[in-house]
C-alpha positions as CSV (number, residue, x, y, z in Angstrom):
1,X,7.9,20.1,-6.8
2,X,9.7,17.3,-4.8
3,X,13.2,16.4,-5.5
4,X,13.4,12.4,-4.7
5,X,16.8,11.4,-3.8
6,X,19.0,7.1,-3.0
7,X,19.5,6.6,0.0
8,X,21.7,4.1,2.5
9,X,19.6,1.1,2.8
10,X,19.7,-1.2,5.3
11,X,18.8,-5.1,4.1
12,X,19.0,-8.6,5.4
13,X,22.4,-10.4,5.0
14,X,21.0,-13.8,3.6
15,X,24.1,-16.1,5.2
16,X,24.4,-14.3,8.1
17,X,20.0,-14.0,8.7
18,X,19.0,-17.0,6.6
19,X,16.5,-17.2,3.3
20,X,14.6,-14.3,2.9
21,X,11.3,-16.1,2.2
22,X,11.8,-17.0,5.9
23,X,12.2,-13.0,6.3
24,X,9.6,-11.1,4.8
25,X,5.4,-10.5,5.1
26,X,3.0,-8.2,4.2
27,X,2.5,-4.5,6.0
28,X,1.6,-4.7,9.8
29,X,-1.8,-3.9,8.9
30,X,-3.0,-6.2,7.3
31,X,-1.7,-9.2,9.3
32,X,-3.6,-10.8,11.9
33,X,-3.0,-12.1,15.4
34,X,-2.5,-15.7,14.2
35,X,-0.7,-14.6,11.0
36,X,1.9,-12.6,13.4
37,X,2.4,-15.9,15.5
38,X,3.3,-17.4,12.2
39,X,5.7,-14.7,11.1
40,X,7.6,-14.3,14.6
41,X,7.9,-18.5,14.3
42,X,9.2,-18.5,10.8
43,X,12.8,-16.7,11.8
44,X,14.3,-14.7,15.2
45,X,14.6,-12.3,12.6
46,X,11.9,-11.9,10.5
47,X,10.7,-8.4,9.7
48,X,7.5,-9.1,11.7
49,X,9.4,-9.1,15.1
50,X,10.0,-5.2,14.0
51,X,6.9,-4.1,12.6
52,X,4.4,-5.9,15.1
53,X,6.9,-6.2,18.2
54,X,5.5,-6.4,22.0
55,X,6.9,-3.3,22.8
56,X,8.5,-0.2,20.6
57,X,11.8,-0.8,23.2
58,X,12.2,-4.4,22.0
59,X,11.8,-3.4,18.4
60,X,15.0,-0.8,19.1
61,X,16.6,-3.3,20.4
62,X,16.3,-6.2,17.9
63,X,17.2,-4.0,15.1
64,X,20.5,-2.9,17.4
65,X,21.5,-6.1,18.0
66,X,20.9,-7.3,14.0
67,X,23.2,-4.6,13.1
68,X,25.7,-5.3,15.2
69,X,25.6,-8.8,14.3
70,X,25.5,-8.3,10.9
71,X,22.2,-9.9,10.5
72,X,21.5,-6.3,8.8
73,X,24.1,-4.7,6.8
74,X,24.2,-0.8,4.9
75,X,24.5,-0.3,1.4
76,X,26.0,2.9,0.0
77,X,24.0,5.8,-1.4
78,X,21.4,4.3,-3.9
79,X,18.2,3.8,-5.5
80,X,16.3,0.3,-6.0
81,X,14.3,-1.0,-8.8
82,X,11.3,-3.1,-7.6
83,X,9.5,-5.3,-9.4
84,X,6.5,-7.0,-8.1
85,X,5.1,-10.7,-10.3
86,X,1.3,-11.2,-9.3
87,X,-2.1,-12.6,-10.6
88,X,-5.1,-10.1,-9.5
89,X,-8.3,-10.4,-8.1
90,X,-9.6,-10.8,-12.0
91,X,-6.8,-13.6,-12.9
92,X,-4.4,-11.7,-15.0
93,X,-0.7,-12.2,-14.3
94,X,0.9,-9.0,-14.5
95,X,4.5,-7.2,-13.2
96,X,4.1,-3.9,-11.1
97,X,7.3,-1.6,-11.4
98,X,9.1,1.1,-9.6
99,X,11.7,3.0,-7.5
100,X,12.7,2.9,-4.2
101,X,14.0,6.2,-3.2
102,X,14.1,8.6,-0.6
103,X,11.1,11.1,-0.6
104,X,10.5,14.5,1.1
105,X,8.7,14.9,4.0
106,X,6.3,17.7,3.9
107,X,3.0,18.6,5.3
108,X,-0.1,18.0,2.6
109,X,-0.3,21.6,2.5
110,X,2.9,22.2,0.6
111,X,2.3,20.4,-2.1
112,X,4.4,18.3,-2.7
113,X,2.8,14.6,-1.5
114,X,-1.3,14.8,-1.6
115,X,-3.2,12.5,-0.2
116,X,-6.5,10.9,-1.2
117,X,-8.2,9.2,1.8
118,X,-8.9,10.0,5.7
119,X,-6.8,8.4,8.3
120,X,-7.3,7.7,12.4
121,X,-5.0,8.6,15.6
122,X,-4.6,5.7,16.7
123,X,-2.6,4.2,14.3
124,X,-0.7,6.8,13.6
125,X,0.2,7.2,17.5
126,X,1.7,3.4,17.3
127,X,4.1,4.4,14.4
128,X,5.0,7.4,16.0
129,X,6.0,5.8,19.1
130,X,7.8,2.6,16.7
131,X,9.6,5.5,14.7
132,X,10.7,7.4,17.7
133,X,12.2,4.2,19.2
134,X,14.4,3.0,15.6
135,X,14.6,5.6,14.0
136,X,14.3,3.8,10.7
137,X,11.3,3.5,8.3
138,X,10.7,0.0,8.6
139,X,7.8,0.0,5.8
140,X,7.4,1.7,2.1
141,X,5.2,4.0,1.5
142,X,3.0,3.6,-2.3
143,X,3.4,6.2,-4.2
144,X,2.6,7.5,-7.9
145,X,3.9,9.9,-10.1
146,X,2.2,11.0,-13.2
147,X,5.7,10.7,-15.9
148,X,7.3,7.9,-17.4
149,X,9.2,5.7,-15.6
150,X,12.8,7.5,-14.1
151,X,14.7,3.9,-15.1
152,X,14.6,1.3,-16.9
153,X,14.8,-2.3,-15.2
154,X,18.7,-2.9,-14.9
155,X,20.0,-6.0,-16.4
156,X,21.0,-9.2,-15.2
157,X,19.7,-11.1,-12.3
158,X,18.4,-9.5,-9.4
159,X,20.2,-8.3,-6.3
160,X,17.0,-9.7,-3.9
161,X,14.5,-12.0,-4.6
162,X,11.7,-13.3,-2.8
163,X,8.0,-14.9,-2.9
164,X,5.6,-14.1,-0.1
165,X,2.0,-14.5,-0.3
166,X,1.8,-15.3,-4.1
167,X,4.2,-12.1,-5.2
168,X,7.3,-12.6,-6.2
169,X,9.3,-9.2,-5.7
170,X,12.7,-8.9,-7.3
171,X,15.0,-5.8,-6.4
172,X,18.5,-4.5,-8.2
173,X,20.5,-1.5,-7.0
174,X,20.3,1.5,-9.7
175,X,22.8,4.3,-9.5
176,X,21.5,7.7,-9.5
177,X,21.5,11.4,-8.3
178,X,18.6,13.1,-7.1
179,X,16.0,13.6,-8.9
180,X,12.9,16.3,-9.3
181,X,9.3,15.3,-10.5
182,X,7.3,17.5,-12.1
183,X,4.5,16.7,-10.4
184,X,3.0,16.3,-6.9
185,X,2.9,12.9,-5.8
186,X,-0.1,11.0,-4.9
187,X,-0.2,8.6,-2.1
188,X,-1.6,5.4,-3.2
189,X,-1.4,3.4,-0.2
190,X,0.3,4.1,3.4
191,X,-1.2,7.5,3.8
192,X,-0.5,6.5,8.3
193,X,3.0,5.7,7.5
194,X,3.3,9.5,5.6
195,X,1.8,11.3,7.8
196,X,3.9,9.7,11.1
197,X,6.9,10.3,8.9
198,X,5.6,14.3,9.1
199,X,4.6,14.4,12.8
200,X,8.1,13.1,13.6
201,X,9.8,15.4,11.5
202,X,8.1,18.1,13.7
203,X,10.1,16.5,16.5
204,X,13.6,15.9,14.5
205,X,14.0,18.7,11.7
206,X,16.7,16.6,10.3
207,X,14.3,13.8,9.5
208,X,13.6,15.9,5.9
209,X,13.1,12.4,3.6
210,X,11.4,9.0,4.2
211,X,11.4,5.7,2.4
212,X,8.5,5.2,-0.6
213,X,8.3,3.6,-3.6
214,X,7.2,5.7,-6.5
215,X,5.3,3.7,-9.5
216,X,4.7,5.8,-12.6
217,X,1.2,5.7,-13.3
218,X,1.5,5.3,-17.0
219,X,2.9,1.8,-15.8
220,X,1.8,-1.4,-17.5
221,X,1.5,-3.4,-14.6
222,X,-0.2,-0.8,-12.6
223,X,-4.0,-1.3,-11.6
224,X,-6.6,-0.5,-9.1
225,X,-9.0,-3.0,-8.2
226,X,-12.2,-2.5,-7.0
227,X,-13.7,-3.1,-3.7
228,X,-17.1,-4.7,-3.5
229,X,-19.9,-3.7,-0.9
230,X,-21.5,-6.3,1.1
231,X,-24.4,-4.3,3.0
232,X,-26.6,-5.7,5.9
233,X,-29.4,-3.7,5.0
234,X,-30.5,-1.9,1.7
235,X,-33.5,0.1,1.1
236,X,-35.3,1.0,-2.4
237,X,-32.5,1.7,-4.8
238,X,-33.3,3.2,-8.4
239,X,-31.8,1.5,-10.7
240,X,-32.9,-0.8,-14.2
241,X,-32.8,-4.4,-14.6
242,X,-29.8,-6.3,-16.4
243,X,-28.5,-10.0,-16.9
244,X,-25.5,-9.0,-15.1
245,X,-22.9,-6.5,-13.6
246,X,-23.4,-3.3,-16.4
247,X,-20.7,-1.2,-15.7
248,X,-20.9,1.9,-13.0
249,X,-22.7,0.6,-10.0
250,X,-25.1,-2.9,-9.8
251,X,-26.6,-3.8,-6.8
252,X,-27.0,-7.5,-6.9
253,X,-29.9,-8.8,-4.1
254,X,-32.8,-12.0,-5.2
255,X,-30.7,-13.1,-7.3
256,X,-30.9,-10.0,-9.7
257,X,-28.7,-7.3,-10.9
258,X,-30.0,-4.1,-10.7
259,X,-28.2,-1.0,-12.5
260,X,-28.5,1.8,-10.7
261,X,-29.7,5.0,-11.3
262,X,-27.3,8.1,-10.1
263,X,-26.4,11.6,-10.9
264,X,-23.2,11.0,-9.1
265,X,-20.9,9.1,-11.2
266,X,-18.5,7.7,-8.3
267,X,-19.1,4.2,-7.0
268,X,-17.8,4.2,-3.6
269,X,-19.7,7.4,-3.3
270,X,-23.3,6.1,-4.8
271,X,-23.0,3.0,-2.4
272,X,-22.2,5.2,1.0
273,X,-25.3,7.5,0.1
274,X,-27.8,4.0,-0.4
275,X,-26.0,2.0,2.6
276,X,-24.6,4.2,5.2
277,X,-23.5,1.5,7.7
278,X,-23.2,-2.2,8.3
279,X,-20.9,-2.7,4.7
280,X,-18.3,-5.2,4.6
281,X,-16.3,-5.3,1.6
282,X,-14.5,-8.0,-0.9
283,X,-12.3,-7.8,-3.9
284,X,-14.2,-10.7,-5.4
285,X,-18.0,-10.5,-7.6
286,X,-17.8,-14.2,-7.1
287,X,-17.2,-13.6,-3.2
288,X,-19.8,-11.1,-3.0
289,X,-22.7,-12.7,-5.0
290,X,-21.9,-16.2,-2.9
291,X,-22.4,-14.6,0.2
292,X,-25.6,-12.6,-0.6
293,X,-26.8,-16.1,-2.1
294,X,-26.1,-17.7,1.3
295,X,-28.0,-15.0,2.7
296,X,-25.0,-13.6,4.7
297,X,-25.3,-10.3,3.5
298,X,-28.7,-8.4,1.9
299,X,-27.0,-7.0,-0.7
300,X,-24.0,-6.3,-3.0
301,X,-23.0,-3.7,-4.6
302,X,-20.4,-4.5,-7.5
303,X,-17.9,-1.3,-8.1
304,X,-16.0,-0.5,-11.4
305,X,-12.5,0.4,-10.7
306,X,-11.5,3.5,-9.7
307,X,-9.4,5.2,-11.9
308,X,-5.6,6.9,-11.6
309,X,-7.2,10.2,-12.7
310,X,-9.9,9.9,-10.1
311,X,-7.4,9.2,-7.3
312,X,-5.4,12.9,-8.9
313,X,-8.2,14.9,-9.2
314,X,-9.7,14.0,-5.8
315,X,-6.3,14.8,-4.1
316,X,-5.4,17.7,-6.6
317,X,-8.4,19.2,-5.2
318,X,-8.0,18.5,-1.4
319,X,-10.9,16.1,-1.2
320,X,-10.8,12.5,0.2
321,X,-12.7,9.6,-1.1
322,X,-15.0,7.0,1.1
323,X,-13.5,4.5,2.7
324,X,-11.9,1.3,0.4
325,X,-12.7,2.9,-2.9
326,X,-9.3,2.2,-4.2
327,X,-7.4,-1.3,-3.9
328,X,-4.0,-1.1,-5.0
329,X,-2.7,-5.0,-5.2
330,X,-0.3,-6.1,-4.6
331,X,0.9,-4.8,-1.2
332,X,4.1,-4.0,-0.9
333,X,6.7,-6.8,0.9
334,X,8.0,-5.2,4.0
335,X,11.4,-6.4,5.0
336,X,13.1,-5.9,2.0
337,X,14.6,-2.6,2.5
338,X,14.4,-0.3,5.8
339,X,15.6,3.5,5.4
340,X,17.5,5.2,8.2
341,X,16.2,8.3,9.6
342,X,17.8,11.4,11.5
């Protein structure tokens, strides 16, 4: 079982790099072109300038220079409690918690970390090449483990403290030796950012750990939203009537809801069997129904959440699930914390 461990972190220096609001964004993936611009003008050092740089060399560079400057300092050996404040797609305020710790890097087949969806070279070749160049983990990977929470939130007022995007994340340093969960853990989000970590520990044996965060998922604050289908195209679908969205799968078109009928009793999976290709997707009904209503889309199909012990048993037993079926929100802030590698 893996054996999670603190680790050196490297952070911003607020008076040497400035306020760390002018520091942080979300994970490279999920910014855009225009939101990058944005990011690179809100600070010479924001994290952006690392994650997205023009070349892997400049990125090497930049975080050199910050070190030397100070702009980045080192912390000793340690774990961080994170805790992430945010309203959902359904409106509920709610407070995420968990660990940031050193993990073990291990192919899938060992064990230790499982996965749950599919991933693409591509990206994967673009971290490689990033990771090769700073040897540093610039970005968390989400993980869960199925106990209770290894610490409690330490007292007093936090160590860093920022708001991006509607999240307010909140870190303190914990003190702590290493520690071993009893069970595998499950990648909830950054499955590309694992999997580089393992390809470049191919290349550098010493590379044996890389930077996650671990939520328990018996946590409070812990959810899964669902992701809606918007399809182009939908043929006959069996299904029942109803006033509105009835729980499993509800295909919304003409301004009626339709249950539908399946033996298979996972969303994501029902939907790719009735609508193949030309879905787009939406963590809002509202969204969803508007846009069908506008006539931008034929269809919707409005998903339940996926569950913690679907995500386990599909990865316990080496299978992936569709594209988007789970939609862990928040993200997690990059820029933060970075994590050294050998």
């Amino acid at each position: 079982m893996p054996t999670v461990k603190p680790f050196r972190a490297l952070h911003y220096d607020p008076a040497v790099a400035g306020p760390l609001d002018r520091l942080v964004a979300p994970p490279y993936d999920v910014i855009s072109d225009e939101q990058r611009r944005d990011y690179l003008a809100r600070s010479p050092y924001n994290v952006v300038h690392l994650t997205l740089p023009e070349s892997e060399e400049e990125a090497a560079s930049e975080l050199a220079d910050w070190k030397e400057r100070g702009v980045l300092v080192q912390d000793d050996e340690r774990y961080w409690w994170i805790a992430q404040d945010y309203v959902g797609p359904d409106g509920v305020a709610r407070t995420r918690e968990g660990v940031a710790a050193s993990v073990p890097v291990a192919p899938y087949e060992d064990g230790q970390v499982l996965p749950h969806e599919r991933t693409h070279a591509g990206p994967k070749e673009g971290r490689l090449r990033l990771l090769r160049a700073t040897r540093t983990q610039l970005e968390p990977i989400f993980l869960l483990y199925d106990a209770d929470p290894v610490f409690d939130r330490p007292a007093g007022a936090p160590a860093l403290d920022v708001e991006e995007g509607g999240v307010r994340t909140r870190a303190w340093p914990v003190a702590g030796g290493e520690i071993e969960i009893e069970t595998p853990l499950l990648i909830a989000d950054g499955h590309h950012r694992y999997e580089t970590a393992v390809a470049y520990r191919a290349e550098n044996p010493g590379a044996t750990h890389t930077f996650a965060i671990l939520v328990s998922s018996r946590a409070p604050g812990l959810e899964i939203f669902p992701t809606h289908r918007l399809a182009r195209e939908v043929g006959e679908v069996p299904g029942d009537e109803v006033d509105a969205p009835a729980g499993g799968v509800t295909l919304y078109r003409d301004g009626r809801y339709l249950r539908v009928r399946s033996d298979d009793d996972f969303g994501p999976r029902v939907v790719e069997s009735l609508a193949p290709v030309g879905v787009s997707y939406t963590a809002y009904a509202d969204e969803a129904i508007a846009t069908v209503d506008r006539g931008d889309a034929a269809a919707a199909f409005l998903l339940e959440p996926v569950t913690v012990d679907q995500v386990a048993r599909f990865a316990r037993a080496g299978e992936t699930m569709p594209q988007k079926s789970t939609f862990f929100f928040p993200k997690l802030t990059s820029g933060l914390l970075f994590h050294p590698v050998g």
